[in-house]
N, C-alpha and C positions, 0 to 999 in steps of 0.2 A: 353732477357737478362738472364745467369745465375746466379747461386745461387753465385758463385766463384765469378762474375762479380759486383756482389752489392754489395760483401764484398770488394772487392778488393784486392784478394788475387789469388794465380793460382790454377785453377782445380790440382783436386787430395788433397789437404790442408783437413783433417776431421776438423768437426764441433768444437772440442777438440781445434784446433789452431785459430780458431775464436773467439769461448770463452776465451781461454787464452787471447789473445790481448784487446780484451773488459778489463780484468781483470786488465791487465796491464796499459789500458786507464783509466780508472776509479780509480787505483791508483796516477798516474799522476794530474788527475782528484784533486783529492781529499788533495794531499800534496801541487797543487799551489793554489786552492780556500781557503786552512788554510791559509797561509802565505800572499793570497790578502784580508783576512778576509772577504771573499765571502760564510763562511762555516755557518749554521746554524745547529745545533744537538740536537735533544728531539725531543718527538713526540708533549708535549706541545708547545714549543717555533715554532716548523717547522709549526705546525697548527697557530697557533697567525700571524707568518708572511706569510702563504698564503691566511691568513684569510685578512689582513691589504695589501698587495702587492703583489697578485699572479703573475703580469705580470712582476715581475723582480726575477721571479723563473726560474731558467733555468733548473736544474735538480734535482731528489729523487732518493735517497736509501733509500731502507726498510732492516732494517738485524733482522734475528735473529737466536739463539743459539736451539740446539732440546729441551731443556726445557720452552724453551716459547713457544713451537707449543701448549701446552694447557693451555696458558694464552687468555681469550678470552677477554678479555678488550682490551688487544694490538693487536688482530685479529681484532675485530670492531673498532680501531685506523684506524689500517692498510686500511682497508676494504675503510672507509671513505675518507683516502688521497688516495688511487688511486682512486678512484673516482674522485677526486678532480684534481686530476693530469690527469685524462681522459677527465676531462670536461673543461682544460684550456690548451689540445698539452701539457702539461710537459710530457715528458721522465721521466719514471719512471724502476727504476731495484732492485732486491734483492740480497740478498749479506746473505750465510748463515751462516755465521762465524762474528759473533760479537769482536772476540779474536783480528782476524787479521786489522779489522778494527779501533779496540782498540791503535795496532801496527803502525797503520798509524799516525792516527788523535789524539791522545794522551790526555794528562787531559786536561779541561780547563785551557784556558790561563791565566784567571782571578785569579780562585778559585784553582788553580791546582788538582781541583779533579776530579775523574772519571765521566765521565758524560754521559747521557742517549743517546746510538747510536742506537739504534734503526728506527731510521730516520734521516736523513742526507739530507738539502738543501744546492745546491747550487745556489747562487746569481747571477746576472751579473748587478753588478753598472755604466756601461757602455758599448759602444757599441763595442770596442775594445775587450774586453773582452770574447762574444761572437765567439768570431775568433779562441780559443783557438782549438788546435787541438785534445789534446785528449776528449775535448766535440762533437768536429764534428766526433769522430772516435763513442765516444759511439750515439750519435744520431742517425748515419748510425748502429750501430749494433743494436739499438730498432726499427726502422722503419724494419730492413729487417726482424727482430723476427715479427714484428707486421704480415707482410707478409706472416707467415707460423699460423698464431693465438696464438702464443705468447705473451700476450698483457704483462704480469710484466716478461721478461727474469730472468733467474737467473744466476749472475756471481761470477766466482770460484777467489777471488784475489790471487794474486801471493805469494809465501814463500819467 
C-alpha cells in the first residue's frame, strides 16, 4: 500500500495538501464538537476529565504560541497528556498557532472570556458521534503519521 493510498488522496498530492486537509478536518473537528458541547479546553480541566473518563476521550489538541516553547510547566503538562493520550489509543495532534485556534473556538460560553487553549479534548457522548467524518479523516491522518514515527503530528489550521 502507498503512502497516497492511506491518505486517500492520488499520487503525486505533496505532503503540504495532506496537512492542509488534516487542518481543515480538525477545524471541522473542532466547530461541530463546540456546538455538540463535546469541546473540553485547559490543560487543567482536560487533565481532571481524562483523569475522571478517559475512555469517552476521543481526541487532543495540544497548541501553543513561540512564546510558550519556554514555558516549561506547560512542556511537562504537555509531556504528561501525551503520555496519557499514548497510554489510552487517543489521537493526539499540535496545532502551533493558539490565535487561530482562538478564531475557531471562541471565549467561553459560560464566562465569555478567553480561555486556556492550550489543550483541547474532544468527547464522544455517544456512539453516533464517533462516526463523525472529520474525526475519521483526522484519525487516518495520526495513524499514517504514526507510521512514518510521527507520534504528536503537527497541523497547519486553515486562514
Amino acid at each position: 500500500m502507498t503512502l497516497e493510498e492511506i491518505h486517500g488522496q492520488e499520487p503525486g498530492l505533496g505532503e503540504h495538501d495532506w496537512t492542509h486537509g488534516a487542518g481543515m478536518a480538525l477545524h471541522e473537528l473542532l466547530v461541530s464538537a463546540q456546538r455538540r458541547g463535546c469541546l473540553t479546553a485547559g490543560v487543567y480541566e482536560s487533565a481532571k476529565l481524562m483523569n475522571v473518563d478517559p475512555d469517552n476521550v476521543a481526541f487532543c489538541v495540544l497548541a501553543t504560541d513561540e512564546e510558550d516553547e519556554g514555558d516549561i510547566a506547560l512542556q511537562i503538562h504537555f509531556t504528561l497528556i501525551q503520555a496519557f493520550c499514548c497510554e489510552n489509543d487517543i489521537d493526539i495532534v499540535r496545532v502551533n498557532d493558539v490565535g487561530k485556534l482562538a478564531a475557531i473556538v471562541g471565549p467561553s460560553e459560560d464566562s465569555g472570556e478567553t480561555r486556556d487553549l492550550h489543550c483541547i479534548l474532544i468527547t464522544n457522548p455517544n456512539e453516533e458521534d464517533c462516526k463523525d467524518p472529520a474525526l475519521q479523516k483526522l484519525h487516518s491522518f495520526c495513524e499514517a503519521s504514526r507510521h512514518v514515527n510521527d507520534w504528536v503530528p503537527t497541523i497547519i489550521l486553515p486562514e
